[in-house]
C-alpha positions as CSV (number, residue, x, y, z in Angstrom):
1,X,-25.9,173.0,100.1
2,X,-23.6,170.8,102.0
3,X,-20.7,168.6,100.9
4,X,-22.8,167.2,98.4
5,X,-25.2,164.3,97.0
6,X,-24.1,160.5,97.4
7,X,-26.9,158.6,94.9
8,X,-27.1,155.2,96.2
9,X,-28.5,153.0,93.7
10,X,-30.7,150.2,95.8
11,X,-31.7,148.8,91.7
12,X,-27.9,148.6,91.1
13,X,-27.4,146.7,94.6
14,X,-30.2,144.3,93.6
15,X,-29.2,143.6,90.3
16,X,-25.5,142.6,91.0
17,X,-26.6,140.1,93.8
18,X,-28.7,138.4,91.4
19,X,-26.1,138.8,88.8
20,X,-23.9,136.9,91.3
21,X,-26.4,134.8,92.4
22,X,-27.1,133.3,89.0
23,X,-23.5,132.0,88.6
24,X,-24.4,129.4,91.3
25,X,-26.6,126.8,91.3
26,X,-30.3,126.3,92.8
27,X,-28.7,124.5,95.1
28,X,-26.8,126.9,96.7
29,X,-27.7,130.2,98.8
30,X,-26.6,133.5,97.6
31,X,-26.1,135.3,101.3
32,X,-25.6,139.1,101.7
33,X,-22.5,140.8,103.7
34,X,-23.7,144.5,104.9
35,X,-20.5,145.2,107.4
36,X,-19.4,148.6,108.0
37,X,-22.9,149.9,107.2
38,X,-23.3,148.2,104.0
39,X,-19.7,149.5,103.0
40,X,-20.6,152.9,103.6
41,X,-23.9,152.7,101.9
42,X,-26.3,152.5,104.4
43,X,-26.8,149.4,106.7
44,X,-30.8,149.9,106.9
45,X,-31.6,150.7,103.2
46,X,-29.3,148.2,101.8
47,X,-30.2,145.5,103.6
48,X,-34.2,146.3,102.9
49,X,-33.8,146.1,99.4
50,X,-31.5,143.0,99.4
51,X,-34.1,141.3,101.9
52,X,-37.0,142.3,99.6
53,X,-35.1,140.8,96.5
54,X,-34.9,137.3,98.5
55,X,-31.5,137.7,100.1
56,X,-32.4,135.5,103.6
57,X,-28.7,135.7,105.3
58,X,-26.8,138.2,105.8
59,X,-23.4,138.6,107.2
60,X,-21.9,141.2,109.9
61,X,-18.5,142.1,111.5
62,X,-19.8,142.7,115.0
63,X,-23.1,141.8,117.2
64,X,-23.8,145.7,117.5
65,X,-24.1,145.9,113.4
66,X,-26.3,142.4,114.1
67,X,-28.4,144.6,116.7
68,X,-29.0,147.2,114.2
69,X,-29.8,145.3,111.1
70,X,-31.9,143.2,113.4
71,X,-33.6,146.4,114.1
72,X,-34.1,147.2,110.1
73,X,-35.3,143.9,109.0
74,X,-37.4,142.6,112.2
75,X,-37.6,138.9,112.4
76,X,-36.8,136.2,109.8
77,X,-33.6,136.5,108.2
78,X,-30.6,134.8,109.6
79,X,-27.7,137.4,110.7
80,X,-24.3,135.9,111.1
81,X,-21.4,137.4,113.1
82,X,-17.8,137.2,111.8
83,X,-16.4,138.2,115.0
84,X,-17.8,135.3,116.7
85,X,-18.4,136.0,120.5
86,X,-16.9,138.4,122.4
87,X,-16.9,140.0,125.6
88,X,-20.4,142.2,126.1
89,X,-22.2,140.0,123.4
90,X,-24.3,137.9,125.4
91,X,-27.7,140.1,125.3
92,X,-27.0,141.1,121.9
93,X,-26.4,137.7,120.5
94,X,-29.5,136.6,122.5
95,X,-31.9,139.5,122.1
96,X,-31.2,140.0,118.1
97,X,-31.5,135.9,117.8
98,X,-27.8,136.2,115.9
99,X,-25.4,133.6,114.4
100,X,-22.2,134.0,116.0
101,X,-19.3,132.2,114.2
102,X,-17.1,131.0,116.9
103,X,-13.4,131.1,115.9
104,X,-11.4,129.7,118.8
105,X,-11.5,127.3,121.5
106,X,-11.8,130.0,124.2
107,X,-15.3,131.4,122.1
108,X,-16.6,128.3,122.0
109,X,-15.7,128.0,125.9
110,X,-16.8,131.0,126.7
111,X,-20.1,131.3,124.0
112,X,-21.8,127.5,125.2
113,X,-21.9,128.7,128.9
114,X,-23.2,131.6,128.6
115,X,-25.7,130.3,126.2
116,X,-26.1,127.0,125.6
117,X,-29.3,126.6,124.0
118,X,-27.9,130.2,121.0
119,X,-27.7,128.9,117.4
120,X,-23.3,129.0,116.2
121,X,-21.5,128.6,113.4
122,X,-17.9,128.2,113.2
123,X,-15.3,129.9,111.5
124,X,-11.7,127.7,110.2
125,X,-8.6,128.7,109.4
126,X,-8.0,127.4,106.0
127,X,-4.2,129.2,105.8
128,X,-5.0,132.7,106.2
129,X,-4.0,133.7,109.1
130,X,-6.3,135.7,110.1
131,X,-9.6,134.5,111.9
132,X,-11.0,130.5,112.5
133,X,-9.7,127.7,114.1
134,X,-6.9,125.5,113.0
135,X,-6.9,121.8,112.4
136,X,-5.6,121.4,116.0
137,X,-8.7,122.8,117.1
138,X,-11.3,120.8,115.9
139,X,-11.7,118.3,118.5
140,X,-12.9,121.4,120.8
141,X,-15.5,121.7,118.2
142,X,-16.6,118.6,117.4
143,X,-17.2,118.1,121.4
144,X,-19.3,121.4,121.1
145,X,-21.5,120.4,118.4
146,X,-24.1,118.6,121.1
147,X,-27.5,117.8,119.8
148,X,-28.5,120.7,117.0
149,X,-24.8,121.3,115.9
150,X,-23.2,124.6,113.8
151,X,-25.5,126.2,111.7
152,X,-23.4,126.9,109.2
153,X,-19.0,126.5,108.8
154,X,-17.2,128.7,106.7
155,X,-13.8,130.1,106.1
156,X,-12.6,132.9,104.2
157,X,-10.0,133.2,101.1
158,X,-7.0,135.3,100.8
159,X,-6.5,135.0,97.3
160,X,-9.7,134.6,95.6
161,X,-9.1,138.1,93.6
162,X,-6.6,136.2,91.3
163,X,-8.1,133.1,89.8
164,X,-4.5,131.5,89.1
165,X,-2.8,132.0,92.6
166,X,-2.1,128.2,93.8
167,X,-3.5,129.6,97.2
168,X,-7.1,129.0,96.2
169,X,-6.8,125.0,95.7
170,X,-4.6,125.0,98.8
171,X,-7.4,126.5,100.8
172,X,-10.1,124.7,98.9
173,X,-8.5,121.4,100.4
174,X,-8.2,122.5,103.4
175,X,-12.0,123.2,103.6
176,X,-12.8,120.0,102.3
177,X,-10.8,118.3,104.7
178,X,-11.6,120.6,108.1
179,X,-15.1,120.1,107.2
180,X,-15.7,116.2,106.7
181,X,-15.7,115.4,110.4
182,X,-19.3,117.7,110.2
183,X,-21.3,115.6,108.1
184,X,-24.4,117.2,106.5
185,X,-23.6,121.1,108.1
186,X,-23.9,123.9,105.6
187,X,-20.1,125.1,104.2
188,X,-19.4,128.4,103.0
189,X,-15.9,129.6,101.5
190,X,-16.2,131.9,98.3
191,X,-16.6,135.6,99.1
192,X,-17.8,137.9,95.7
193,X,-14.2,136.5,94.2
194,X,-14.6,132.9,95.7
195,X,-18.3,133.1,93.6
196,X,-16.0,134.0,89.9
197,X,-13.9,131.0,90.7
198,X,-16.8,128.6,89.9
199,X,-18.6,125.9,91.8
200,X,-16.0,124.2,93.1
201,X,-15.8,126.8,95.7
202,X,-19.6,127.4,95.9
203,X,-20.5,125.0,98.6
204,X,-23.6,125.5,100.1
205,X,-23.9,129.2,100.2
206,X,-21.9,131.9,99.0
207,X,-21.6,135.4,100.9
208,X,-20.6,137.9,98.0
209,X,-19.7,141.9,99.5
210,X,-18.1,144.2,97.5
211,X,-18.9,142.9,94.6
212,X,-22.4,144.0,95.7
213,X,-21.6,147.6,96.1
214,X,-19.8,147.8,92.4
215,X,-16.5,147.0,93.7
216,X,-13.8,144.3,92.2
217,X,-13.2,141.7,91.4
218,X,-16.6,141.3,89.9
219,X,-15.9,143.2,86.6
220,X,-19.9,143.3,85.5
221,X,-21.3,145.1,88.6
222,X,-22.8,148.2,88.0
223,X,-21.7,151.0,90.0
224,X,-23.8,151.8,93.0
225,X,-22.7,154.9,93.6
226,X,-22.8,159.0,92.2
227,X,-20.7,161.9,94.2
228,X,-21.5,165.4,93.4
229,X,-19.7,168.0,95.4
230,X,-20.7,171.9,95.3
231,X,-18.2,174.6,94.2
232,X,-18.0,177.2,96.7
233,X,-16.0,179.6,94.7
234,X,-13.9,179.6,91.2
235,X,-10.8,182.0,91.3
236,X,-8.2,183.1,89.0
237,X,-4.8,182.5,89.6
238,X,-1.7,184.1,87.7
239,X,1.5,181.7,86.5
240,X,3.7,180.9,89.0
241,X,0.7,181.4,92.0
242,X,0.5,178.5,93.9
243,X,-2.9,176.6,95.4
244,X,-3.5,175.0,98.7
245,X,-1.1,174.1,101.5
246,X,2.6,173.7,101.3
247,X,2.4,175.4,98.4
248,X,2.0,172.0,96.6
249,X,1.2,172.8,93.4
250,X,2.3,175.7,91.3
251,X,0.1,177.2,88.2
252,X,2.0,176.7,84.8
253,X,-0.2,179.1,83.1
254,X,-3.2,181.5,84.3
255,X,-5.5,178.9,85.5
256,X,-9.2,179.0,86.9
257,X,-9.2,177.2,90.6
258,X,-12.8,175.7,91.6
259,X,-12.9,175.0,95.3
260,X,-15.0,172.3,96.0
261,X,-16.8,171.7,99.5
262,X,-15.6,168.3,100.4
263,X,-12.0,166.8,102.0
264,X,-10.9,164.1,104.0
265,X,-13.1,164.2,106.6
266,X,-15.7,163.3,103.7
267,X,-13.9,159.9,102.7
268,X,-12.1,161.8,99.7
269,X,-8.6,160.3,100.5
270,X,-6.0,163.3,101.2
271,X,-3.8,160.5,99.2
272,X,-5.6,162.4,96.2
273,X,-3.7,165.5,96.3
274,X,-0.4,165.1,93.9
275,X,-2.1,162.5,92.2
276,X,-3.3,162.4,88.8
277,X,-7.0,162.1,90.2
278,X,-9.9,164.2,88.5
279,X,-13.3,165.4,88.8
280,X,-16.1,165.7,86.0
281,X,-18.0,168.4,85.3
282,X,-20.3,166.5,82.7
283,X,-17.9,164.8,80.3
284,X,-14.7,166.9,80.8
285,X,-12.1,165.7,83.7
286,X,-10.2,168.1,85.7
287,X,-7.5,167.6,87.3
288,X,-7.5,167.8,91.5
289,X,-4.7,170.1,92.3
290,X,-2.5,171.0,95.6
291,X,-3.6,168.9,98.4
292,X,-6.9,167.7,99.8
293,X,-7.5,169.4,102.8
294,X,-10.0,168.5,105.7
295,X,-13.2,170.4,104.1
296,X,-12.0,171.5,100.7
297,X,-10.4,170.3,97.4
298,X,-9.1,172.6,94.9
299,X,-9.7,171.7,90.9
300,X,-8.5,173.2,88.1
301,X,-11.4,174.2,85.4
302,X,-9.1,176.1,82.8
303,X,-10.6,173.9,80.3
304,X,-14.2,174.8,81.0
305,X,-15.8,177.5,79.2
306,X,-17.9,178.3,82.1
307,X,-17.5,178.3,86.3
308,X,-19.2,174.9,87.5
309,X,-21.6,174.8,90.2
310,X,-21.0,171.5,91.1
311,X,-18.1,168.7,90.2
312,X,-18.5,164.8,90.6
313,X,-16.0,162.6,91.9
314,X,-17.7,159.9,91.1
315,X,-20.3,158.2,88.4
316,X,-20.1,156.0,85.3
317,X,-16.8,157.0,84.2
318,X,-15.0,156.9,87.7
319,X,-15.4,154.3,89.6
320,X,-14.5,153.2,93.0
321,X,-12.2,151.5,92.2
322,X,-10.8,154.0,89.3
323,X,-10.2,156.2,91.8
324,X,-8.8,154.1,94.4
325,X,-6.2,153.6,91.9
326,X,-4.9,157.0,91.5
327,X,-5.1,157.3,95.4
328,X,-3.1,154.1,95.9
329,X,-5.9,152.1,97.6
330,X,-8.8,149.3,97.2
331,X,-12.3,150.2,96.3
332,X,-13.5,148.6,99.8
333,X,-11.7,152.0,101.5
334,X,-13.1,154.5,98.8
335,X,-16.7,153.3,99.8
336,X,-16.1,152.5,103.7
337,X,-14.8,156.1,103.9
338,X,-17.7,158.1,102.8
339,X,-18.7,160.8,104.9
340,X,-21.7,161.8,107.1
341,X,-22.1,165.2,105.8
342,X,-23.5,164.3,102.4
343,X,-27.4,164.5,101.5
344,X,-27.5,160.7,100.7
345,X,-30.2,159.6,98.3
346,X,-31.6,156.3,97.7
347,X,-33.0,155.0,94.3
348,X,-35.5,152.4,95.4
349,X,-35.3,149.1,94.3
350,X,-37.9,147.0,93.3
């Protein structure tokens, strides 16, 4: 039986990008992201479905997730690289045909000698911090632009998930302003939060991720995802007997104890344990007791009139990011984190 079933909903997938897709004009191209293997869904499947629904760009982290979606979708769609170019790239970048998005002057360096005649894109630093070049650095790219010029410039927001934060106009200007020296290349800023924020921040294409997968900020995705972990065995325990290691939690009353076949080295956070986090059998929560331990979690199913076979973790009524809540995290780690050792099924989409 395994650790379980992880239901991937492709139909879910598909509807939110077109859900986000319809809040921005014709004008503009709704892109995919489908890093860390499609956010723990499944780089290959994903990225089929969101190709067969029109997406035409999609966005990685590094040139070996390029390689492989390359690989699953064959020629046609443009694959961007967030990382830019780094060292060990160069047959990658060149045998995949991907977009790297140069952040610095040493990429840039480094990216038009080893190959000059590789579509680029460029990544700015519009006050995060984080990846892209500053203002300072723009005359480096300017003098790289040469005859075809970036493909595409973007930047990324820091804030995006709350609409009021001042940071959003800051980096908005910023954009506007970094960009003008380019002319007529495509812009992209807005993430799946940059997307809620309007057209302002649309540009020329938008690049939504988690809100893809079910995740937030985008508060009408479905939910792309179902978790249903086997019960090994269901003991009785007396009042006062405690469950798991540490002896973290203690029974308050005689109590039924499901063990489930799952842990932390599944994706279910060990942050869990001591929490108020449940599982569902059906309707009914119960609550996770004593500590998530590598392969096992231990639930309490007083409350049920009869043992369960199985218990999810999550469906309808919790979320990814429900439960990253209760285990003090984002929704982006819940889904990144999902194990190997489930039997992952795929609804197909249309």
């Amino acid at each position: 039986m395994g650790a379980g079933n992880l239901t991937i909903d492709l139909d879910a997938v598909v509807q939110n990008w077109r859900a986000l897709d319809h809040l921005s004009a014709a004008s503009v191209e709704t892109a995919g992201v489908v890093k860390a293997d499609a956010y723990g869904l499944g780089l290959a499947p994903v990225a089929r479905a969101l190709a067969g629904a029109g997406v035409r760009s999609f966005f990685v982290a590094l040139a070996t997730e390029g390689a492989a979606l390359r690989q699953a979708l064959g020629d046609g769609p443009e694959i961007f690289v967030f990382s830019g170019y780094m060292a060990d790239d160069r047959d990658m970048i060149s045998g995949a045909g991907l977009v790297p998005l140069l952040n610095s002057p040493e990429q840039i360096t480094a990216f038009t000698a080893d190959l000059p005649q590789q579509s680029f894109g460029f990544q700015f630093d519009t006050g995060m911090n984080r990846l892209g070049m500053e203002p300072g650095d723009l005359p480096v790219a300017l003098a790289a632009i040469g005859q075809s010029g970036p493909r595409l410039i973007i930047s990324h927001m820091a804030c995006a998930d709350d609409p009021d934060h001042p940071m959003n106009a800051r980096q908005l200007a910023a954009m506007q302003a970094m960009t003008a020296p380019f002319g007529d290349v495509q812009h992209s800023l807005a993430a799946t939060g940059g997307v809620l924020l309007g057209p302002d921040y649309h540009f020329d294409m938008s690049r939504p991720g988690i809100g893809l997968y079910g995740g937030e900020p985008f508060a009408k995705a479905r939910p792309t995802v179902t978790l249903d972990l086997p019960v090994i065995q269901t003991r009785r325990v007396d009042t006062g007997e405690t469950v798991g290691y540490a002896n973290s939690w203690t029974a308050p009353r005689p109590s039924r104890i499901a063990t489930v076949s799952a842990g932390y080295a599944d994706g279910v956070l060990r942050a869990l344990g001591g929490s108020d986090a449940v599982m569902y059998a059906g309707d009914q929560p119960c609550p996770i007791v004593g500590r998530v331990s590598m392969d096992l979690i231990t639930v309490d199913v007083t409350e049920l009139s009869d043992d369960p076979i199985q218990l999810s973790l999550l469906n309808t009524t919790q979320t990814v990011d429900g439960l990253a809540r209760k285990a003090g995290t984002v929704g982006y780690e819940i889904l990144t984190s999902l194990g190997a050792r489930y039997n992952r099924i795929y609804r197909s989409a249309p």
